[in-house]
PASEDREN-923481 format. One record per residue (C-alpha): residue number from 1; residue in three letters; z negated, y, x negated. Coordinates in steps of 0.05 Angstrom, whole numbers, always signed. Example, Ala and Ser with C-alpha at 12.3 -4.5 7.8 and 13.67 -1.06 7.14 Angstrom:
[1; Ala; [-156; -90; -246]];
[2; Ser; [-143; -21; -273]];
***
This chain:
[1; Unk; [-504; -96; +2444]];
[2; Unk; [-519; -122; +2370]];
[3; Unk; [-568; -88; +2331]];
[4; Unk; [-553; -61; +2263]];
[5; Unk; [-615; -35; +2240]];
[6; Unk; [-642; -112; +2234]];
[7; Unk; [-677; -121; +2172]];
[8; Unk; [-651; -180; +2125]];
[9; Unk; [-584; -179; +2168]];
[10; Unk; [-533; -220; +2128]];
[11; Unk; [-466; -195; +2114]];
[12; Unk; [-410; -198; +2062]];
[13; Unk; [-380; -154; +2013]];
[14; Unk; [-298; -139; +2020]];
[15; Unk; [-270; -116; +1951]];
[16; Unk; [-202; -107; +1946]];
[17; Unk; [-177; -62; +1896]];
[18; Unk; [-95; -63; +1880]];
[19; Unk; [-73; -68; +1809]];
[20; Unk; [-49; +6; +1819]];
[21; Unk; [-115; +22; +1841]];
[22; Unk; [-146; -9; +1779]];
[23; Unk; [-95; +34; +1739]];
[24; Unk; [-129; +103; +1765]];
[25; Unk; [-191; +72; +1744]];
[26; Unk; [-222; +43; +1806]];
[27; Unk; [-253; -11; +1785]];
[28; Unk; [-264; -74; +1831]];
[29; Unk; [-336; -71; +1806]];
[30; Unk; [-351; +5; +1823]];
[31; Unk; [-338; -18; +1899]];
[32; Unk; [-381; -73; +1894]];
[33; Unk; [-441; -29; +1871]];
[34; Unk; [-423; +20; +1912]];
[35; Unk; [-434; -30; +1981]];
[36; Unk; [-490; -60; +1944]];
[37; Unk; [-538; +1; +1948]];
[38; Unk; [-510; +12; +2016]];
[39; Unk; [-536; -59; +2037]];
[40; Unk; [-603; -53; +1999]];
[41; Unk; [-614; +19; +2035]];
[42; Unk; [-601; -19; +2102]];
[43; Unk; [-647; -73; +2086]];
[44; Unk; [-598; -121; +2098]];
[45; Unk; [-582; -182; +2052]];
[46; Unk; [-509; -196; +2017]];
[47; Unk; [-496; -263; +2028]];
[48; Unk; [-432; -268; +2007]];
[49; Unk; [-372; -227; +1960]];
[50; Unk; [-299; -233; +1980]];
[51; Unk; [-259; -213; +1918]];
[52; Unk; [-186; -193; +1927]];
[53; Unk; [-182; -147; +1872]];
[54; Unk; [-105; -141; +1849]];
[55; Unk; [-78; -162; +1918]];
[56; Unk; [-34; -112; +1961]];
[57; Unk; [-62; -85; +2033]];
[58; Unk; [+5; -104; +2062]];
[59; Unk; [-21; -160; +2090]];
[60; Unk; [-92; -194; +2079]];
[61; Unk; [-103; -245; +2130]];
[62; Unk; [-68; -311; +2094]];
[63; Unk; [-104; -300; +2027]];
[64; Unk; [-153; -355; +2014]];
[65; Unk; [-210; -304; +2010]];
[66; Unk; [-198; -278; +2073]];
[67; Unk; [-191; -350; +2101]];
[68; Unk; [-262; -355; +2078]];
[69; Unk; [-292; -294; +2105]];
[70; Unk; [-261; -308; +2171]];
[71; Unk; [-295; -379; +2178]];
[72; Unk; [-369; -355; +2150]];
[73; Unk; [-359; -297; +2207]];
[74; Unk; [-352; -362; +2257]];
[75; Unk; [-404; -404; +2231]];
[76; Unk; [-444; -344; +2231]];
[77; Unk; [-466; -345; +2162]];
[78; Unk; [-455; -277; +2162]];
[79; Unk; [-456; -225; +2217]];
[80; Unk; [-425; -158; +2180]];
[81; Unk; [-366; -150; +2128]];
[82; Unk; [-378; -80; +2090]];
[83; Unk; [-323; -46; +2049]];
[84; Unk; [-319; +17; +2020]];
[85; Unk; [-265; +40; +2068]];
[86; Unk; [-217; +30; +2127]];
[87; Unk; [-146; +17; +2070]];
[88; Unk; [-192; -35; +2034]];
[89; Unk; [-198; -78; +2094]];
[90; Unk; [-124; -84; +2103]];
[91; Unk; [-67; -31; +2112]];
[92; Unk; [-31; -63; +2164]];
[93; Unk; [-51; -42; +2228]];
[94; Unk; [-36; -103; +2271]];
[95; Unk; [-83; -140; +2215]];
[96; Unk; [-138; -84; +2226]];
[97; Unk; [-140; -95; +2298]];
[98; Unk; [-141; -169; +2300]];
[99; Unk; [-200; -169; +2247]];
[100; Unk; [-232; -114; +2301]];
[101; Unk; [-221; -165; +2349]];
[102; Unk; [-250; -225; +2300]];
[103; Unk; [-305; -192; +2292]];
[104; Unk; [-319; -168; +2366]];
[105; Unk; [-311; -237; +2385]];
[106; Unk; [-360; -267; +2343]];
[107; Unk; [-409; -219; +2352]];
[108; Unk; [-399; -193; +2283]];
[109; Unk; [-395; -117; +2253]];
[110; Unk; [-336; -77; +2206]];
[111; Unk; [-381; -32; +2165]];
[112; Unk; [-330; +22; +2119]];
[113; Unk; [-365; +69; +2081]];
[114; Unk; [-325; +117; +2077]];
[115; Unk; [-301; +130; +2149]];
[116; Unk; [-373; +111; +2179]];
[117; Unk; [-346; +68; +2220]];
[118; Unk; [-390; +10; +2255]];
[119; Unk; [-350; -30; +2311]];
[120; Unk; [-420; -45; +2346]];
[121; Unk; [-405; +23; +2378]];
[122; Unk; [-348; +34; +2430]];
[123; Unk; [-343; +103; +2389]];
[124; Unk; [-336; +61; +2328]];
[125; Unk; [-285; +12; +2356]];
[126; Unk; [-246; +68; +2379]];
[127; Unk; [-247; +99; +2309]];
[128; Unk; [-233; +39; +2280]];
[129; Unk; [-166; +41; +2314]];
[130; Unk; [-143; +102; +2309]];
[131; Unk; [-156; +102; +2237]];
[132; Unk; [-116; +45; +2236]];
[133; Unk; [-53; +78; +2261]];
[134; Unk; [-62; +127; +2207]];
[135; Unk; [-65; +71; +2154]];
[136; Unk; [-5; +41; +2184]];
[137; Unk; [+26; +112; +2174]];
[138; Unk; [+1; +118; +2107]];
[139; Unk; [+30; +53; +2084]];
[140; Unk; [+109; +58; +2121]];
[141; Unk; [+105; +134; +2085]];
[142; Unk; [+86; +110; +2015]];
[143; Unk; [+147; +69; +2026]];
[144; Unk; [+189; +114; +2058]];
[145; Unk; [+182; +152; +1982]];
[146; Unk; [+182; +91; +1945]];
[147; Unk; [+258; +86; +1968]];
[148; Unk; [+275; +157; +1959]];
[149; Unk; [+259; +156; +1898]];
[150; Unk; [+288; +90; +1873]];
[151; Unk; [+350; +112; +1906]];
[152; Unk; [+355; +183; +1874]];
[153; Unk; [+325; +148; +1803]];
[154; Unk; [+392; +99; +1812]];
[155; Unk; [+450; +155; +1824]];
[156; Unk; [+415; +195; +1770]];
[157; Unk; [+422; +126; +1726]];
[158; Unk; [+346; +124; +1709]];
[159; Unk; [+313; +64; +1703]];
[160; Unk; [+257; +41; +1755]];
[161; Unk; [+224; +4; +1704]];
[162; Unk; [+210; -58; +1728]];
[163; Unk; [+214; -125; +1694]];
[164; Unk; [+264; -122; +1643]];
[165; Unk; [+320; -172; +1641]];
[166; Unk; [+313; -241; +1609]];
[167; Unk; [+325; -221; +1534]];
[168; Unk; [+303; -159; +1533]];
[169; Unk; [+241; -103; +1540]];
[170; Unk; [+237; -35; +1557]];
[171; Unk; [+216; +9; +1503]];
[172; Unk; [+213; +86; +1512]];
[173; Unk; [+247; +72; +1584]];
[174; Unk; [+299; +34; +1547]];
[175; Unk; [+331; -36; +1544]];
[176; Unk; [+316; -67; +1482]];
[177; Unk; [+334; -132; +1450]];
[178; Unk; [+278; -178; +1455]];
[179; Unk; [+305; -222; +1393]];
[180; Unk; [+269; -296; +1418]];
[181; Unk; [+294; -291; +1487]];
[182; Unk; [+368; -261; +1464]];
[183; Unk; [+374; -317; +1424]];
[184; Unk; [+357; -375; +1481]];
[185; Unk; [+395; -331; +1528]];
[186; Unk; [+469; -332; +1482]];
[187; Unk; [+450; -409; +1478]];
[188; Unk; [+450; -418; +1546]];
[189; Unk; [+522; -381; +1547]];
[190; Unk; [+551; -431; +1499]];
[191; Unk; [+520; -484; +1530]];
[192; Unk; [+547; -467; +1600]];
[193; Unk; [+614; -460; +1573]];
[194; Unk; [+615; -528; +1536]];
[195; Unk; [+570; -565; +1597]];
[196; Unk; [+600; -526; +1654]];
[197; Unk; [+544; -547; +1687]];
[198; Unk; [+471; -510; +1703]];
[199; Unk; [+418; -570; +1708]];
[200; Unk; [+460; -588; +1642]];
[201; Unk; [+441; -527; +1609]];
[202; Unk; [+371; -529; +1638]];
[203; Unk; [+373; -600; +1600]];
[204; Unk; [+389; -584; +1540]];
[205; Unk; [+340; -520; +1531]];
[206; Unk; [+287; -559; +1558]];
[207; Unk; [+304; -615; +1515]];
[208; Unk; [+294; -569; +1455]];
[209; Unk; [+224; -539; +1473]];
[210; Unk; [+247; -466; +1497]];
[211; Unk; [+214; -443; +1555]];
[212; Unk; [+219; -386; +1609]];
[213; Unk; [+183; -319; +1595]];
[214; Unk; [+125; -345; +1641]];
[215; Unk; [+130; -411; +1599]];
[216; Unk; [+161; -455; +1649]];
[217; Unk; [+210; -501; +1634]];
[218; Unk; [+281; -476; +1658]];
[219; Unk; [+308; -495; +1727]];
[220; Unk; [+385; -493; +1754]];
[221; Unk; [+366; -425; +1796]];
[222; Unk; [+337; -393; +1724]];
[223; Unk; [+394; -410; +1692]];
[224; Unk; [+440; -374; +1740]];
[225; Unk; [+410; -315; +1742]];
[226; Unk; [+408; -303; +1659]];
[227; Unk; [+474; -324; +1665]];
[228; Unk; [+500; -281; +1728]];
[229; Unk; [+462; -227; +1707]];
[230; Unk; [+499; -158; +1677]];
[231; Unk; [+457; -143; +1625]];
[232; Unk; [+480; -195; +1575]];
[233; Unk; [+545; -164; +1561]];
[234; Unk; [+522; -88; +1557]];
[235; Unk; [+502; -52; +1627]];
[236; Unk; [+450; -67; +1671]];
[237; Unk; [+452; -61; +1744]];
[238; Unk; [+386; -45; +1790]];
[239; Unk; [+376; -25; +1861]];
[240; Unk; [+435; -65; +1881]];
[241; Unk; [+413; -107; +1940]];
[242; Unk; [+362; -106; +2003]];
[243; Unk; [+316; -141; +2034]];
[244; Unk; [+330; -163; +2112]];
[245; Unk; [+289; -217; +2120]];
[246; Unk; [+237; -269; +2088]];
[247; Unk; [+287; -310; +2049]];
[248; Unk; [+356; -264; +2059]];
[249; Unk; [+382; -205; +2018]];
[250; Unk; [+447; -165; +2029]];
[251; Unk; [+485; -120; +1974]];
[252; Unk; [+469; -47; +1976]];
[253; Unk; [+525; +2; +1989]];
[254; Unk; [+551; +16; +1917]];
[255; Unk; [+529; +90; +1917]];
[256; Unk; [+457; +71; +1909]];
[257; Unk; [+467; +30; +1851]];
[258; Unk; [+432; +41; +1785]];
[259; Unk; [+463; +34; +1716]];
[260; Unk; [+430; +24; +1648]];
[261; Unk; [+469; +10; +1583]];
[262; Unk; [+439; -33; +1535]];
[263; Unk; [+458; -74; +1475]];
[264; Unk; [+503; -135; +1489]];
[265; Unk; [+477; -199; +1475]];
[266; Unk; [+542; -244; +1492]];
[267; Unk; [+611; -209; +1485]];
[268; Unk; [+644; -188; +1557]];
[269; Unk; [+702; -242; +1545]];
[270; Unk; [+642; -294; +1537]];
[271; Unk; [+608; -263; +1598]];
[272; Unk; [+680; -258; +1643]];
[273; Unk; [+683; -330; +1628]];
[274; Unk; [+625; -352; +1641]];
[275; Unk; [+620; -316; +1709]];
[276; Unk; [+695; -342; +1728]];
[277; Unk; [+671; -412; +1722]];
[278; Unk; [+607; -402; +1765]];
[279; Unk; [+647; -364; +1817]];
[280; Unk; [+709; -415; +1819]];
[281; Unk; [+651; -466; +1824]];
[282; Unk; [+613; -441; +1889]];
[283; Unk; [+682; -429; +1928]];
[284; Unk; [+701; -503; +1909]];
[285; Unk; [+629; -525; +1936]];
[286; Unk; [+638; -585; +1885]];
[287; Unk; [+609; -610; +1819]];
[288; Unk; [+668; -585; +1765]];
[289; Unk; [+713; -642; +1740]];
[290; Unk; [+721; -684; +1686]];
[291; Unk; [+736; -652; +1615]];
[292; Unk; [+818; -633; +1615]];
[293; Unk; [+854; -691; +1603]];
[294; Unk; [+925; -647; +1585]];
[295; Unk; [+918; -604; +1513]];
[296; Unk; [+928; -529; +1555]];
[297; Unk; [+888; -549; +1625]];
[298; Unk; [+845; -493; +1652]];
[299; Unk; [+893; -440; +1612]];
[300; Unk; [+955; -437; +1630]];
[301; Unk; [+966; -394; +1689]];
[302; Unk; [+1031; -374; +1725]];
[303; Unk; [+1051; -307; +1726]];
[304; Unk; [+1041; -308; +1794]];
[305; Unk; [+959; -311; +1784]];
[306; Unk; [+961; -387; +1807]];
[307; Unk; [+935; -439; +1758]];
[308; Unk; [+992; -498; +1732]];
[309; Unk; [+971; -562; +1733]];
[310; Unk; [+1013; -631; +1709]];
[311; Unk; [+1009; -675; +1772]];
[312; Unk; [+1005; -761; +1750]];
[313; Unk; [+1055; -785; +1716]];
[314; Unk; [+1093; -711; +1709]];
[315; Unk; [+1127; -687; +1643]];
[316; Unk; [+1110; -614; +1662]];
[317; Unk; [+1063; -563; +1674]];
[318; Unk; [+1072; -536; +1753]];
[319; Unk; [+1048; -488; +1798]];
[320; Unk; [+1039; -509; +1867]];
[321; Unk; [+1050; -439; +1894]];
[322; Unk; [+1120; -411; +1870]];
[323; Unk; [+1145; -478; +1835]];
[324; Unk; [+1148; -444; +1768]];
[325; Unk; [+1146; -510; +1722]];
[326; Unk; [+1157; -515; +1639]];
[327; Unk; [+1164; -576; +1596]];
[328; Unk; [+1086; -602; +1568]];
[329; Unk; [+1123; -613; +1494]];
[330; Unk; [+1158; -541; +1500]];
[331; Unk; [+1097; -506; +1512]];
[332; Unk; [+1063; -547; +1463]];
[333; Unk; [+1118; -528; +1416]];
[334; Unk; [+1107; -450; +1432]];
[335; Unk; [+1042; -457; +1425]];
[336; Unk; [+1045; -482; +1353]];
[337; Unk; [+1099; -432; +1334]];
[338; Unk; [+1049; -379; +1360]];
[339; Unk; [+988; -402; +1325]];
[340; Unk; [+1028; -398; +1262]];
[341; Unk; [+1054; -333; +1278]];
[342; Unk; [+981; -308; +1291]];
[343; Unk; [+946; -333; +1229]];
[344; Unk; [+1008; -290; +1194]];
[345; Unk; [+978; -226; +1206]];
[346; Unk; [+929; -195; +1170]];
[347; Unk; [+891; -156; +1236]];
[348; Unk; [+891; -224; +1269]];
[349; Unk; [+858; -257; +1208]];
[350; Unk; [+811; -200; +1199]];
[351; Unk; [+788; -201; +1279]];
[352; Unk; [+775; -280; +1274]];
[353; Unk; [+731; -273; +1203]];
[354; Unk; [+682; -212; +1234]];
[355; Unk; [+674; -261; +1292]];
[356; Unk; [+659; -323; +1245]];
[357; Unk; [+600; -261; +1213]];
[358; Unk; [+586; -251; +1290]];
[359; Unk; [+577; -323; +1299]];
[360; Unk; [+533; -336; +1233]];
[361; Unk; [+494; -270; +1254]];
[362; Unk; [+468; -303; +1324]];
[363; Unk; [+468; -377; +1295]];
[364; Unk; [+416; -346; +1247]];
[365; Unk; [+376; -308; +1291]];
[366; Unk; [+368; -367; +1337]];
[367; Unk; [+343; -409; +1281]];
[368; Unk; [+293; -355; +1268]];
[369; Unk; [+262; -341; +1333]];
[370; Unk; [+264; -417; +1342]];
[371; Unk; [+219; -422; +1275]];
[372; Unk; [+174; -362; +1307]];
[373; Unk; [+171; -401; +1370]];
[374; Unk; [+143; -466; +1331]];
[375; Unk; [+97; -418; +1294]];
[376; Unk; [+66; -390; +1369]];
[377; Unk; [+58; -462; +1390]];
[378; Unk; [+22; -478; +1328]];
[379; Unk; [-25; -419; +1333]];
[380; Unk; [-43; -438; +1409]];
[381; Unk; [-59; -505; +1392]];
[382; Unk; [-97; -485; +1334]];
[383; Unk; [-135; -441; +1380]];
[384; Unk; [-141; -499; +1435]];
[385; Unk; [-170; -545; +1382]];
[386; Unk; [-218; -489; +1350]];
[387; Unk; [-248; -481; +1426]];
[388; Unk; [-258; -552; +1430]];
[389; Unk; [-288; -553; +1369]];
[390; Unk; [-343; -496; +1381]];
[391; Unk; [-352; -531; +1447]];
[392; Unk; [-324; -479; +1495]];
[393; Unk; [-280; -519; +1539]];
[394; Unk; [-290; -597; +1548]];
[395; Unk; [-251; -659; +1520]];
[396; Unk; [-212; -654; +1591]];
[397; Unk; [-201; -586; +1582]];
[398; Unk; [-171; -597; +1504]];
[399; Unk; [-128; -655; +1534]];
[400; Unk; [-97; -607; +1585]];
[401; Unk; [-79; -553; +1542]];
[402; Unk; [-65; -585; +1483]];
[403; Unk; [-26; -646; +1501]];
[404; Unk; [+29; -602; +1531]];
[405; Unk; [+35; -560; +1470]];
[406; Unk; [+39; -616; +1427]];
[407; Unk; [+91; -639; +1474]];
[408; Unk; [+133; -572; +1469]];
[409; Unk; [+124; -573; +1394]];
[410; Unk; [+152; -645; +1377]];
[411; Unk; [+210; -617; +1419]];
[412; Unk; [+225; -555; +1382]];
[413; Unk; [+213; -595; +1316]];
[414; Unk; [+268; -647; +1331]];
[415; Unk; [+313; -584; +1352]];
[416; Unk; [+304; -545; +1276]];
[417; Unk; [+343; -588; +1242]];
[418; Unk; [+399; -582; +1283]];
[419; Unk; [+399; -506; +1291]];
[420; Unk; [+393; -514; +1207]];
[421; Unk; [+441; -555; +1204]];
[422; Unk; [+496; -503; +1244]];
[423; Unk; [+469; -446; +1199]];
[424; Unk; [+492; -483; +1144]];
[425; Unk; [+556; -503; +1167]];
[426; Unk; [+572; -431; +1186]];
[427; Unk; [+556; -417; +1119]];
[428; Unk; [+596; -477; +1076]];
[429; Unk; [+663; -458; +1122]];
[430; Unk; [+655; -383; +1117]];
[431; Unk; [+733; -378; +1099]];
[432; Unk; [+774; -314; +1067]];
[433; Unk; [+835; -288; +1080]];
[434; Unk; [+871; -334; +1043]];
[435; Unk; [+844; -395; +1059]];
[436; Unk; [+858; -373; +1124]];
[437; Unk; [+930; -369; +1114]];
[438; Unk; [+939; -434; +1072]];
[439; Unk; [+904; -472; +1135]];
[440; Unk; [+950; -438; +1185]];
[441; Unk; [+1008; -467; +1142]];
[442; Unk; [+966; -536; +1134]];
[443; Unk; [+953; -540; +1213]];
[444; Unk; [+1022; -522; +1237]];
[445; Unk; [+1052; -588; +1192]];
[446; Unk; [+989; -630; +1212]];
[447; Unk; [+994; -612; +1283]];
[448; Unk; [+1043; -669; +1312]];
[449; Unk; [+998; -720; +1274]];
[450; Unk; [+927; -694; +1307]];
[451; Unk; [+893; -730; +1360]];
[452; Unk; [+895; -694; +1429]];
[453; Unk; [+819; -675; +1421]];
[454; Unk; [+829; -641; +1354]];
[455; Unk; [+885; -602; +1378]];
[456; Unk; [+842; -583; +1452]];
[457; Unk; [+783; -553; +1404]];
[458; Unk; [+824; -518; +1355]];
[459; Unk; [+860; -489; +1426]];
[460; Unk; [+797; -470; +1471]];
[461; Unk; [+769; -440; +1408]];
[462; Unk; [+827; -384; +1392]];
[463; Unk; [+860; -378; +1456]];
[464; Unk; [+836; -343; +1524]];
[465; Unk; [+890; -359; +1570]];
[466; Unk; [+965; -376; +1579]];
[467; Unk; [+1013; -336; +1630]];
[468; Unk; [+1084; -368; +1636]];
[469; Unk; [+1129; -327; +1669]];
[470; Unk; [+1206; -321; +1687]];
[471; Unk; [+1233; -338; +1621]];
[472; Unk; [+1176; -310; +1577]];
[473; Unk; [+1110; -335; +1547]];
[474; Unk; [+1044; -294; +1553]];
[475; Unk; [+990; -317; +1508]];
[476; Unk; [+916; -276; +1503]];
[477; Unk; [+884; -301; +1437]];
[478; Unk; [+815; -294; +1436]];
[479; Unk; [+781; -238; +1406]];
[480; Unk; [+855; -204; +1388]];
[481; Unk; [+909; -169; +1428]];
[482; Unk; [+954; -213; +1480]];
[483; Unk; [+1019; -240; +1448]];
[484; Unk; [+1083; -188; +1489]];
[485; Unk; [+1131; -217; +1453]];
[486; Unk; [+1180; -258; +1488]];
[487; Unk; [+1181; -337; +1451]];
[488; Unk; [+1248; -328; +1412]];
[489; Unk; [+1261; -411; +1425]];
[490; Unk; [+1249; -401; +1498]];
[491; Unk; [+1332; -413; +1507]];
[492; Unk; [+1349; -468; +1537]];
[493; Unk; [+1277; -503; +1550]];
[494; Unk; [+1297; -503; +1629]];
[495; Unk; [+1237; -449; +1648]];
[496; Unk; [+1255; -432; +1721]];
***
């Protein structure tokens, strides 16, 4: 039988305090005094401290700290592991009894405080086990009501306050706009829908020094999820999927779902379109094509919800499910008519300049947390340098931190100027009403003469989608109401 009353007996110290622990003011140092005068009283001798402070009882056994206590147990270097009690050690009860049986094996002893507990006894190592089964309990109950009460937080549409959304913070168990992120996160919209293509975006953000709230640089499965994710266009979802294994998740019946509204930071048409592209993307398992080669590719639509397409060498848009067809110049004749016909009216003109302000609004706020960004670069590196300077890290150290930040900042430098040179562009062309209606005159007699290119921008930028039907036209402008009106020239253009 081992002997605990041994003097000079050399054992270890097992602190492991979770961060919600620390929050009711347990203190990982409190439980190291606290074994400390135990030892000393015992005449033993601490040879070693295993720190886990912050780490969850769940399960203990793969943490490095643990790795180390378990091989100083084996070489013998110490023969007792004292904690202040039995949910410190671990509160997974298949974990407690396989450090019992560590232990036992070795010839070592569990010491908790709290329980009195000493596994040199058969008493004790009976204890120990049963008091195991009650952490166990303890831990499955704790999350038992952890679940109960995310689920009845999410049908009462309360928050569970956990990390907010890229782009914004909670404030007063709110969503708030968090104006640097907000402003990387719309990029990242309008990059997606010029790039259609995540590592792309991840590219180009990278490219200009922004980084991921943890300061990473952004990957294809970041960019996804800001992208994917509710919140940008007004209401956040939480509590929406499960667990059911390491690496798999399922959806949540829709019941338990939480909903939060916040401020938009992209418009919902931005946000639809987005989200379309991602979805049509992962059923077509394939990288997304070249740019449209025909001037209405990607929007026109049959009325039958089936894309139309011009196959090689075809004169006409066609859809491949009902055989509706229309002549490319008679749409692109519509089209024109239309955009005439839209500039004409005063609501339409009126929608199109609050959305230029919209657009200068953003463009602006970008630039400015971009120049804050550049500011909180600076700072750290004059920080890093004023460290190295009072000799409080080492010229290895400096190089570390600062190269990297110097790095990041020569990156957001060569972005400013472009993100000034948008801001002022917004600014030169911020048109009026009238200007507005002299260059919907100028652009419907220019249009025959303009290069393909011209005409695609002017078209992705004002209109959302074309539906040809049975004899009549459907087009959805953006950021206005959908055109109802049948095309007056459709007469004899052969639609069928």
């Amino acid at each position: 039988m081992k002997d605990n009353s041994v003097l000079n007996k050399p054992v270890g110290i097992w602190i492991r305090v979770s961060t919600e622990d620390q929050a009711k003011g347990e203190s990982p140092e409190h439980h190291e005094d606290r074994a400390r005068s135990y030892v000393k009283s015992r005449g033993w001798q601490v040879k070693e401290v295993y720190d886990l402070a912050g780490q969850s009882g769940k399960a203990v056994m793969q943490h490095p700290e643990a790795k180390r206590m378990m091989k100083d147990v084996e070489r013998g270097h110490i023969t007792g592991l004292v904690f202040s009690k039995l949910a410190r050690l671990s509160r997974n009860r298949r974990e407690l009894e396989d450090f019992a049986d560590y232990f036992n094996k070795h010839n070592a002893d569990l010491i908790s405080l709290s329980e009195a507990i000493d596994t040199s006894t058969a008493g004790g190592r009976m204890f120990f086990h049963l008091l195991g089964v009650f952490a166990q309990w303890e831990r499955e109950e704790i999350t038992e009501r952890v679940n109960a009460s995310v689920l009845t937080r999410a049908k009462l549409g309360k928050s569970i306050n956990g990390s907010a959304p890229y782009g914004y913070q909670w404030k007063d168990r709110k969503l708030v706009i968090q104006p640097e992120e907000a402003a990387i996160r719309r990029k990242a919209y309008e990059l997606f829908v010029q790039f259609r293509r995540k590592g792309q975006v991840a590219k180009q953000l990278n490219a200009a020094g922004y980084r991921t709230r943890d300061g990473n640089i952004w990957r294809d499965t970041g960019i996804v999820r800001i992208l994917d994710e509710s919140s940008a266009k007004g209401v956040y979802l939480f509590n929406t999927m499960r667990q059911t294994g390491t690496w798999r998740t399922e959806a949540k019946p829709e019941g338990e779902w939480g909903k939060v509204e916040c401020q938009p930071i992209v418009s919902e048409d931005l946000w639809n379109q987005v989200n379309q592209i991602i979805e049509e993307q992962l059923k077509a398992w394939k990288k997304p094509g070249k740019p449209p080669v025909h001037l209405f590719s990607g929007l026109a639509t049959c009325s039958c919800g089936h894309r139309m397409y011009v196959a090689a060498n075809s004169p006409k848009y066609f859809c491949r499910k009902c055989c509706n067809k229309i002549p490319i110049v008679d749409l692109e004749n519509i089209v024109r008519d239309e955009l005439k016909a839209f500039f004409g009216q005063p609501e339409r003109i009126a929608n199109h300049l609050q959305e230029a302000d919209r657009n200068l609004v953003e463009k602006s706020a970008l630039l400015e947390a971009h120049q804050r960004e550049i500011q909180k670069v600076r700072d750290e590196m004059t920080r890093t340098h004023r460290l190295y300077i009072q000799e409080q890290i080492t010229a290895q150290g400096f190089g570390d931190f600062y190269k990297p930040a110097e790095q990041r900042l020569n990156q957001l430098m060569a972005e400013l100027p472009k993100l000034e040179a948008e801001v002022d562009f917004l600014k030169v062309n911020k048109l009026s009403a009238d200007d507005v209606v002299h260059e919907a005159h100028s652009l419907h007699e220019r249009w025959p003469k303009m290069a393909v290119v011209d005409k695609r921008k002017i078209v992705e930028a004002i209109i959302e989608k074309i539906v040809i039907g049975d004899g009549e036209i459907d087009i959805t402008f953006s950021h206005g109401p959908t055109s109802i009106e049948q095309c007056k020239n459709q007469q004899g253009l052969g639609l069928r």
